[in-house]
C-alpha positions as CSV (number, residue, x, y, z in Angstrom):
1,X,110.9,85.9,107.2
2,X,110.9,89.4,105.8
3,X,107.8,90.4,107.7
4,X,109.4,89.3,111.1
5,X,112.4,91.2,109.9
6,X,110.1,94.7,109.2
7,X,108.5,93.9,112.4
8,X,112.1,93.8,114.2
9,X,113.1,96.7,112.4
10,X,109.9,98.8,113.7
11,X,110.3,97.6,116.8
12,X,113.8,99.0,117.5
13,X,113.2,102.0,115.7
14,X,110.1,102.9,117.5
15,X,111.4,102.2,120.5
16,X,114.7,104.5,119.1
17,X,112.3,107.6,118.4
18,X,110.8,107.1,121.7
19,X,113.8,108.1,123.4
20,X,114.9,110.4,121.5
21,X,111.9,112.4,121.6
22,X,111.0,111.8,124.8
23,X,107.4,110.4,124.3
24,X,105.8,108.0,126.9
25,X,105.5,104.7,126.9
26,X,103.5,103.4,124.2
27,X,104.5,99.8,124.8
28,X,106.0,97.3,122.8
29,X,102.7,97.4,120.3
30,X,102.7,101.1,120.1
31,X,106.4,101.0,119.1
32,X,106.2,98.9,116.4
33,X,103.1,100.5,114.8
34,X,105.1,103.6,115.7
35,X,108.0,102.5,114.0
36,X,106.1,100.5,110.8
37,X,104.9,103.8,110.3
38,X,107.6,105.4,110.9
39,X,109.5,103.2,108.1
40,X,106.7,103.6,105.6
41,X,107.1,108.1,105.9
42,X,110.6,107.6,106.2
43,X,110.9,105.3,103.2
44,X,108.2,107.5,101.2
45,X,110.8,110.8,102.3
46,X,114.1,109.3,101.1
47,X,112.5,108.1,97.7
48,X,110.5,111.4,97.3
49,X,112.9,114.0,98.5
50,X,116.5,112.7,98.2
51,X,116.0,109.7,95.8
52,X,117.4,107.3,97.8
53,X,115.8,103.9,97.4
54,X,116.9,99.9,98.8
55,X,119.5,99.2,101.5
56,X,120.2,96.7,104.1
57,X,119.3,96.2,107.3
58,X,121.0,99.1,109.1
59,X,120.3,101.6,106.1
60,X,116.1,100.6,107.0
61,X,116.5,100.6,110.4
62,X,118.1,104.5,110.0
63,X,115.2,105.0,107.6
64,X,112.5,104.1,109.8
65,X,114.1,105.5,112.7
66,X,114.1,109.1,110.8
67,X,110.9,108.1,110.1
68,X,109.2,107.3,113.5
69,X,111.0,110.6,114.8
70,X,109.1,112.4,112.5
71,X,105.9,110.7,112.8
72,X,106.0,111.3,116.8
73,X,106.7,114.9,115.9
74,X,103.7,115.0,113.7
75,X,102.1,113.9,116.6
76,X,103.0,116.1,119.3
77,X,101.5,118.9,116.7
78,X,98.3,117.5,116.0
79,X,97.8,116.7,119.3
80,X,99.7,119.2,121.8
81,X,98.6,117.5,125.4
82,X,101.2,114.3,124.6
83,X,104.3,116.9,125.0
């Protein structure tokens, strides 16, 4: 149940970021590995910089969707023909 659950959470967060940042369409696969990423650089960020660990279901999905933003912004860097 908890992987369904991270999956969800990736899932609506990469899709989130998306938006936001104005990235194309990655589909739904490309959102959630966007946003499983996303949620592993957020959490890794909140427990490294702020030490902010745990939470509930909207505290992760606002983690992973700080996450995924940054992640797509790491990607528009690396590679600069995605903008």
């Amino acid at each position: 149940m908890h992987f369904v659950l991270f999956i969800m959470i990736g899932l609506i967060a990469g899709a989130l970021a998306r938006h936001v940042v104005s990235d194309p369409d990655y589909g739904v696969a490309g959102d959630i590995a966007v946003g499983v990423m996303g949620a592993f650089l957020g959490g890794w960020i909140c427990a490294t910089l702020l030490g902010v660990g745990g939470g509930g279901f909207f505290v992760s999905l606002f983690v992973a969707f700080l996450g995924a933003i940054a992640l797509l912004w790491l990607i528009r860097l690396i590679v600069p023909g995605r903008a």
